[in-house]
C-alpha positions as CSV (number, residue, x, y, z in Angstrom):
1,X,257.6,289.7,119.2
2,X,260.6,289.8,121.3
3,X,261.8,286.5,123.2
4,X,263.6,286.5,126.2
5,X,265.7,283.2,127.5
6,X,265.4,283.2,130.8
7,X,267.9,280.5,132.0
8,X,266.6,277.2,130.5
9,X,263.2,278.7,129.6
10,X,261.9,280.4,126.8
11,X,258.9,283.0,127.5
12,X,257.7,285.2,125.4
13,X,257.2,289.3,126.5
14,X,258.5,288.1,130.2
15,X,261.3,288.2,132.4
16,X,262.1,286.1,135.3
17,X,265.1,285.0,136.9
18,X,267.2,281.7,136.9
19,X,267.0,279.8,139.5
20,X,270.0,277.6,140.5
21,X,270.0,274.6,142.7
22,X,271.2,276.3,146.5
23,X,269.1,277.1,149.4
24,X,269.4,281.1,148.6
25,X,267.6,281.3,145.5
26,X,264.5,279.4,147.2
27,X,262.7,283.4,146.7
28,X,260.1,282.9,144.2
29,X,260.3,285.9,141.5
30,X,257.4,287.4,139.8
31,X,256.7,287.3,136.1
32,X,257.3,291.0,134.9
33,X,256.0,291.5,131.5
34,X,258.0,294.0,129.1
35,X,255.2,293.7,126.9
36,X,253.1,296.4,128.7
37,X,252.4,299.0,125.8
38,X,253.9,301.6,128.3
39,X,257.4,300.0,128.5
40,X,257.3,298.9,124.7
41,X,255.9,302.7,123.5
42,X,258.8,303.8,125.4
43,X,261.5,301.5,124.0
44,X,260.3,302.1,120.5
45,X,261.2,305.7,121.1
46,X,263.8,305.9,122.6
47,X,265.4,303.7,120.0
48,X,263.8,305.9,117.5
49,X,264.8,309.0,118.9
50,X,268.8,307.4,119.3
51,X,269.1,305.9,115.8
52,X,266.2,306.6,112.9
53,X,266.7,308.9,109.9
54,X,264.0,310.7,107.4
55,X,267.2,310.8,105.0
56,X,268.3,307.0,104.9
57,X,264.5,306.2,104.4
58,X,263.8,308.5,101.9
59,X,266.6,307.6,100.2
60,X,265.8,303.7,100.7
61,X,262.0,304.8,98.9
62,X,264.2,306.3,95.8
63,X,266.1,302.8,95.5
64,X,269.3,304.0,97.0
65,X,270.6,306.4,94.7
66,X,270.4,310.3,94.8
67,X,271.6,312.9,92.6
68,X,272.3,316.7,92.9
69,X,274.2,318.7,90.5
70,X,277.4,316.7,89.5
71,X,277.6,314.5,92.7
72,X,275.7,311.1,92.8
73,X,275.2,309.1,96.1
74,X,274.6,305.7,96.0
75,X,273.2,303.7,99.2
76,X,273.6,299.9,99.1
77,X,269.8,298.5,99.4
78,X,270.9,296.4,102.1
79,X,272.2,297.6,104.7
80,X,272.5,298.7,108.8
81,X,270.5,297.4,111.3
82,X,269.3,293.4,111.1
83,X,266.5,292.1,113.0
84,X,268.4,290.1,115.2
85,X,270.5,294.1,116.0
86,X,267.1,296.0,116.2
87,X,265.8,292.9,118.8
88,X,268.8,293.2,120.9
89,X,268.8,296.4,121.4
90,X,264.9,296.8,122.0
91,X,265.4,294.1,124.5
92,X,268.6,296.1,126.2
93,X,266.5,299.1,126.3
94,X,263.3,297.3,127.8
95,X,265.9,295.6,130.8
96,X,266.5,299.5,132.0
97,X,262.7,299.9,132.1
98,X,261.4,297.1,133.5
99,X,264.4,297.3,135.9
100,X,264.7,300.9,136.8
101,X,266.5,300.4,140.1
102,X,268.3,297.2,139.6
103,X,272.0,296.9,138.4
104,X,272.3,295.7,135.3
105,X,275.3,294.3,133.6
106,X,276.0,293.5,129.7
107,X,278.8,290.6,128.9
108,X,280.8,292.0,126.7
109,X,279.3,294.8,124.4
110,X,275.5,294.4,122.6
111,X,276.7,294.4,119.7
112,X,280.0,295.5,117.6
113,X,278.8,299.4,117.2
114,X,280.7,302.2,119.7
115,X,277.6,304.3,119.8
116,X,275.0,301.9,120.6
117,X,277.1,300.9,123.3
118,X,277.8,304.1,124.6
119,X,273.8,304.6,124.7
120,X,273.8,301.7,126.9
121,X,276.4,303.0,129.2
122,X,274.4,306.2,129.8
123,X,271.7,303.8,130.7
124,X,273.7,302.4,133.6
125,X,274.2,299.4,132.0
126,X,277.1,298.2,133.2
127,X,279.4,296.0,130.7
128,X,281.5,292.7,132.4
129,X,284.5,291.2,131.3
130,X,283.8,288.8,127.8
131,X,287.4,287.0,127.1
132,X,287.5,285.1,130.6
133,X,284.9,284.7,133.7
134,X,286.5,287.2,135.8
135,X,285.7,288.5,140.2
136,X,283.0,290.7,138.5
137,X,280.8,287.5,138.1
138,X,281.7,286.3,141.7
139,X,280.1,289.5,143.0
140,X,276.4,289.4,141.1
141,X,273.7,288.8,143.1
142,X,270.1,287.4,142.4
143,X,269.1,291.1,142.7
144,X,271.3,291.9,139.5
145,X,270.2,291.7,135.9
146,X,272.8,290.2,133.2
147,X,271.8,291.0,129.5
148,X,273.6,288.6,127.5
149,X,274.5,289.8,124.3
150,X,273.3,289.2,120.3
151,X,276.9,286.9,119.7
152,X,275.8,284.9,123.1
153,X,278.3,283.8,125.3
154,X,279.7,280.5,126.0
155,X,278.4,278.0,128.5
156,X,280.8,278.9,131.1
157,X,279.3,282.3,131.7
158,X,275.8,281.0,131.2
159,X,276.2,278.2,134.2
160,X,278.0,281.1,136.3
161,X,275.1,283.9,136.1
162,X,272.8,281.1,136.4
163,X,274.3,279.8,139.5
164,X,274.3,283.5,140.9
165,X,270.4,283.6,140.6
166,X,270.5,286.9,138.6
167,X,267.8,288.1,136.3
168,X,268.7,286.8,132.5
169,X,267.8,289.0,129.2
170,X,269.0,286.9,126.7
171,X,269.7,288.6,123.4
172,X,271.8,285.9,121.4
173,X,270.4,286.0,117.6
174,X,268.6,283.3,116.2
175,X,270.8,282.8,113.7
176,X,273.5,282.4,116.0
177,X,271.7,279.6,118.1
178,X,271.2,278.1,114.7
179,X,274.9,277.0,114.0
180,X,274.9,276.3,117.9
181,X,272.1,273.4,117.4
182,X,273.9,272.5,114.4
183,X,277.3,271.7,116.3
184,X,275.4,270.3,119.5
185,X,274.4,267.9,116.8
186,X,277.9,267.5,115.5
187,X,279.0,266.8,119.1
188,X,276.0,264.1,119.4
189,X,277.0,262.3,116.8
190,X,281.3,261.5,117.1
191,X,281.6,264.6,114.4
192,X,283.9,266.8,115.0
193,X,283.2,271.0,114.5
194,X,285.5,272.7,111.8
195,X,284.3,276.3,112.8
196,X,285.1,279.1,110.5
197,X,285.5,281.8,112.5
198,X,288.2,284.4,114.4
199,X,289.1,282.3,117.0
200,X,289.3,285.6,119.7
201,X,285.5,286.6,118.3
202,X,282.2,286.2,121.2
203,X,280.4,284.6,118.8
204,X,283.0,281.9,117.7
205,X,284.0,281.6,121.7
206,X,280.3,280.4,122.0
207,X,279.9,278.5,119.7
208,X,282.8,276.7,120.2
209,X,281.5,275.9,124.1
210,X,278.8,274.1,122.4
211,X,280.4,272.1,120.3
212,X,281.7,270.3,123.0
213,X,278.1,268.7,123.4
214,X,276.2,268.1,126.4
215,X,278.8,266.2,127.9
216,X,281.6,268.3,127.5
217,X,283.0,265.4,125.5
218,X,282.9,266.7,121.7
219,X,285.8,268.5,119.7
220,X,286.2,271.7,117.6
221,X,288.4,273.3,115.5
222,X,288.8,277.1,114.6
223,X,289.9,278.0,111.5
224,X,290.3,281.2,109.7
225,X,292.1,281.9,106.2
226,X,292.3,279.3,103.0
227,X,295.9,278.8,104.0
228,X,295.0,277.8,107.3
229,X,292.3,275.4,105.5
230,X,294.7,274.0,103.5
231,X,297.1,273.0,106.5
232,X,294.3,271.0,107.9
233,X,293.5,269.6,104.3
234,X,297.2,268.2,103.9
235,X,296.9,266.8,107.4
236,X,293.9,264.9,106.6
237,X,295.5,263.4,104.0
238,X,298.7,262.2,105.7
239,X,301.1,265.1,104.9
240,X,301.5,266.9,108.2
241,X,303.4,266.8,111.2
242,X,301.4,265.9,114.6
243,X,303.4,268.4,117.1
244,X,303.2,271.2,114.7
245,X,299.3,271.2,113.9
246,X,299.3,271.1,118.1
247,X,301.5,274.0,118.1
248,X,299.8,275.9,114.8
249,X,296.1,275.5,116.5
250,X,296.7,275.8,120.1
251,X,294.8,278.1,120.4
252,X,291.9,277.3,118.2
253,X,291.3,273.7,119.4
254,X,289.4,272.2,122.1
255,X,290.7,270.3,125.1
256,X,292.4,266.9,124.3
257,X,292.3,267.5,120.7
258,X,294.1,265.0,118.6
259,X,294.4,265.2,115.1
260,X,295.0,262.2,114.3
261,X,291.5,260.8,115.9
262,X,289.4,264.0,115.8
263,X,289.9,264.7,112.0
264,X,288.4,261.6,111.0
265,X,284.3,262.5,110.7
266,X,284.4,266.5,110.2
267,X,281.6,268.7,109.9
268,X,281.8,272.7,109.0
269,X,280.2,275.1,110.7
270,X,280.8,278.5,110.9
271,X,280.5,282.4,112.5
272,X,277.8,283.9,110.7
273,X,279.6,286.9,109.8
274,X,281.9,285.3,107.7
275,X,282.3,286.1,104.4
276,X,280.0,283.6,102.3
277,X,282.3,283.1,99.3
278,X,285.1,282.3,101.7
279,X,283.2,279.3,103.6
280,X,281.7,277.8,100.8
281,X,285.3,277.8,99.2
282,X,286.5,276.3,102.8
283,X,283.8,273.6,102.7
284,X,284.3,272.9,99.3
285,X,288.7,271.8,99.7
286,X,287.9,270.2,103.1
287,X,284.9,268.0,101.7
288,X,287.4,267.2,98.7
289,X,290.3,266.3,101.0
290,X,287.9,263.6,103.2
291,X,286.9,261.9,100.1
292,X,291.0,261.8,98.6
293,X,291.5,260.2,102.0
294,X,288.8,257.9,102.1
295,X,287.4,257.2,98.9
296,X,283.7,258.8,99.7
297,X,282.4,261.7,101.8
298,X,280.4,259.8,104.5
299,X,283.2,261.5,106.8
300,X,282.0,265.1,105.7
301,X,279.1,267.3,106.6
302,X,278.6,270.9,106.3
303,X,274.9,273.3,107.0
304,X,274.4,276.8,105.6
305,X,274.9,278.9,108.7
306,X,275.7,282.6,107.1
307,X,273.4,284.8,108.6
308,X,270.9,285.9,106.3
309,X,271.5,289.8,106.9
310,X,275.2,288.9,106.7
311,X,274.7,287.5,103.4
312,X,272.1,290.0,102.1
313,X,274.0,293.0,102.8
314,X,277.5,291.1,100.8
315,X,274.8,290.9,97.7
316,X,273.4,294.2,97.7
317,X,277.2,295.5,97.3
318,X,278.3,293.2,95.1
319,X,275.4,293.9,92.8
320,X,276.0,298.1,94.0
321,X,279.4,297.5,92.8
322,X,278.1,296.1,89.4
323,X,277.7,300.0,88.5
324,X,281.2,302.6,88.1
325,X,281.9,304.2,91.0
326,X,284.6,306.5,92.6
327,X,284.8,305.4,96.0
328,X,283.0,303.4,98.5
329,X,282.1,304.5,102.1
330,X,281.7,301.5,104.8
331,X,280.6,302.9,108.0
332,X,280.3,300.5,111.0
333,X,282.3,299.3,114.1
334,X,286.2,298.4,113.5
335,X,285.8,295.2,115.3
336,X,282.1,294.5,113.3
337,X,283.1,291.1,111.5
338,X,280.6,291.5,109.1
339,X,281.5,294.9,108.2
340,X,284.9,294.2,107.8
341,X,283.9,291.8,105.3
342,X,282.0,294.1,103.3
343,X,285.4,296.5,103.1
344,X,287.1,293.4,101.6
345,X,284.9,293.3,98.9
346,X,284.6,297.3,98.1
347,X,288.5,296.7,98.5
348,X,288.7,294.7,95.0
349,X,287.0,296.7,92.9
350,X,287.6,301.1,93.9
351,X,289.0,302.7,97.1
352,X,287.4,301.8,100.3
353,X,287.0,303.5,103.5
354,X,286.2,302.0,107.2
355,X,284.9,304.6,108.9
356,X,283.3,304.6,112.3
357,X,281.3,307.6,111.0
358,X,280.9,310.7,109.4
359,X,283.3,312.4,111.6
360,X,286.3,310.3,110.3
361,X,286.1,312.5,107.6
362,X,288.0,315.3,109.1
363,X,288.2,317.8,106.1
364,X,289.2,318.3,102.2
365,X,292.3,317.2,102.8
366,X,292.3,314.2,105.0
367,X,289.8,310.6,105.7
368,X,290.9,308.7,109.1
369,X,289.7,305.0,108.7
370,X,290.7,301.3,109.7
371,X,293.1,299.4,107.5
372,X,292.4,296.0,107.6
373,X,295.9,295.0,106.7
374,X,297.7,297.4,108.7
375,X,295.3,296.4,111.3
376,X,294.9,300.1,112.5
377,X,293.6,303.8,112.1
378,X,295.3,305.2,109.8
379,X,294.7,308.8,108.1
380,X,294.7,309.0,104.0
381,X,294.0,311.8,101.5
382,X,291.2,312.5,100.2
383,X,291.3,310.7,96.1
384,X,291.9,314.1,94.0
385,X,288.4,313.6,92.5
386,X,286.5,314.5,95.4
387,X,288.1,318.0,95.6
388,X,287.5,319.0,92.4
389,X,284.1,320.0,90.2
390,X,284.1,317.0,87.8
391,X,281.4,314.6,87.8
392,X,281.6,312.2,91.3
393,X,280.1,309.1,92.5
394,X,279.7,307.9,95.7
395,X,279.1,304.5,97.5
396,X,277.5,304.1,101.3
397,X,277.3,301.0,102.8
398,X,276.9,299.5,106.5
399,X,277.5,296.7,108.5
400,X,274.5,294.8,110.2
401,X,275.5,296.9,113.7
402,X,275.0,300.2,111.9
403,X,272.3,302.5,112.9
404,X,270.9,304.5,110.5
405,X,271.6,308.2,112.3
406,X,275.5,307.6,111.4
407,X,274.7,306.6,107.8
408,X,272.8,309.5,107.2
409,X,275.7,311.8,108.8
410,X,278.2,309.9,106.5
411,X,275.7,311.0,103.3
412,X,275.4,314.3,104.3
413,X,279.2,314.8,105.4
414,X,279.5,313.0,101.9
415,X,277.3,315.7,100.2
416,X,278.8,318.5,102.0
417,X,282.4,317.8,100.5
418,X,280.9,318.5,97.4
419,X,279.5,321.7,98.2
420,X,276.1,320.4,98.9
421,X,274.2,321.7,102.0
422,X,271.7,320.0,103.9
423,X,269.1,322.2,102.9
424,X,269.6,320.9,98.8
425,X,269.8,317.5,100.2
426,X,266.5,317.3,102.0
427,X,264.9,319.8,99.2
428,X,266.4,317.3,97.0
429,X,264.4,314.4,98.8
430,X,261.0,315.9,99.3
């Protein structure tokens, strides 16, 4: 059952709106309840109609792996759309129904996936500044609605909308508010919040916010790579210089941070994106550092805060990837952390394309696609294999923000290189 957040209240199947402490938001609001069967049998769809496909689930009954003629597709058997996506976007579409004639603004975008947001534009939904609280928020009214999005968004915006008296769909995933009860705890406590995370990404923005505590009083770091790990690790242990850490994290740290005080009780958290391997390797040197300082790791904490679709989606291609393969298909957002990380593992083992969707893959001749260490579209050939008649095999996988309509156009554009038309596909399926 969907849950909306509505300022500091949890209700389930209702809206209302915040109320903030001024004389103008003395207006009692009614309950509306977006669990009426009309608006849900609507929502459900709509969605459907926007992002389902007969092909992807077929293909998920047949355990991921079809074959016509000399061309084998293989389909990771994790993949797309989480819960916590599917929820935000229900609850997105249910705001424009329950409020047909209200404005409605999105911080930021719903999630990291061009095409779900552009459904939401056509919706009216309006999307406000997420990097800093800008005039947009100055002008809301109580009369607006604000759908705040499945990352969440830091305290800041959430005492600003609140203050306006708007109407508040809270999307943030569960898993997210997870690491954020985690690091309020942290904050509690005198512990300081290693987060592992982009330091520029929604989620880690709000996460960090929280990690401040209650009072505003508690500390955070951001860090990002192994090397950046070890920098911290060295300083922990007496080898770094004070101005330089300042100047290497300024913009990763909270306010006041010192390293020399706030380094002493640690505890890693981290964006649940991340790539799992990568964290655990991150909590593993920091934990070893604390107890080469200090004889014992009393001073160290860590909590599993991965996201489980994160995490299931990095096992189903690694075990995907346990079979040859020619090349690997990811399809999802560029600026999707967690598909990103999926391209770094298809990146070890075959060549690996980013794709938005199946219309990066222009023609024979040419795939356009992200590099991640160019940091940019780039367009690449086609591997010769493809082109040819011999015997091919083919990887699809997608990031949690995926909806199943562009993986099926990626298998189908996939099949069609080959010289295999719809028609065989789906006659091929039945």
């Amino acid at each position: 059952m969907p849950i909306f957040l509505i300022g500091n209240l949890s209700v389930f199947g209702y809206i209302t709106s915040a109320m903030p402490q001024t004389p103008e938001s003395s207006i009692k609001r009614n309950r509306v309840n977006v669990r009426r069967p009309d608006v849900m049998e609507l929502v459900t769809a709509e969605v459907a109609k926007h992002y389902k496909s007969s092909i992807v689930e077929r293909l998920r009954d047949l355990h991921g792996e079809l074959v016509i003629g000399n061309t084998t597709l293989r389909l990771a058997q994790e993949f797309g759309f989480c819960y916590g996506v599917e929820r935000a976007i229900d609850l997105a579409y249910a705001s424009r129904k329950v409020f047909p004639d209200n404005r409605i603004f999105l911080i930021g975008e719903i999630i990291h996936n061009p095409e779900v947001n552009r459904q939401l534009v056509d919706m009216g939904i309006v999307s406000l500044p997420w990097q800093e609280l800008s005039a947009d928020y100055d002008n809301l009214t109580a009369e607006d609605v604000v759908i705040v999005p499945a990352f969440g968004a830091p305290t800041a915006f959430m005492d600003k909308i609140d203050a306006k008296g708007c109407y508040i769909v809270d999307t943030t995933c569960g898993d997210v508010m997870k690491v954020w009860r985690r690091v309020r705890s942290y904050a509690k406590d005198g512990i300081t919040s290693i987060i592992h995370g982009k330091a520029g990404h929604e989620e880690t923005r709000a996460t960090a916010s929280r990690a401040m505590g209650e009072n505003g009083q508690g500390h955070y770091l951001i860090i990002l790579t192994l090397a950046h790990t070890d920098y911290v690790c060295r300083y922990i242990q007496g080898q770094g210089n004070r101005e330089e850490f300042l100047a290497t994290f300024a913009e990763a740290m909270s306010p006041g941070f010192d390293p020399d005080v706030h380094l002493t009780r640690v505890g890693v958290a981290n964006q649940t994106t991340m790539l799992k391997s990568e964290t655990e390797e991150i909590q593993q040197r920091i934990k070893t550092s604390i107890t080469a300082r200090d004889g014992h790791a009393e001073n160290f904490q860590m909590f599993d805060t991965i996201c489980g679709a994160t995490q299931e989606r990095q096992d189903a291609l690694f075990d995907m990837l346990r079979k040859p393969m020619d090349v690997l298909f990811v399809v999802g957002g560029y600026n999707s952390s967690n598909t990103t990380h999926l391209v770094e593992i298809g990146e070890q083992s075959l060549p690996t394309f980013f794709i938005r969707n199946a219309e990066c893959l222009k023609s024979l001749e040419e795939i356009v696609h992200y590099d991640l260490h160019e940091k940019k579209e780039i367009t690449s050939s086609y591997p010769q294999f493809l082109l040819g008649e011999a015997p091919a095999v083919i990887g699809v996988t997608a990031g949690a923000s995926c909806p199943n309509n562009l993986i099926e156009d990626t298998i189908v554009k996939a099949f069609l290189m080959r010289g295999i038309s719809l028609e065989q596909i789906q006659a091929a399926l039945s």
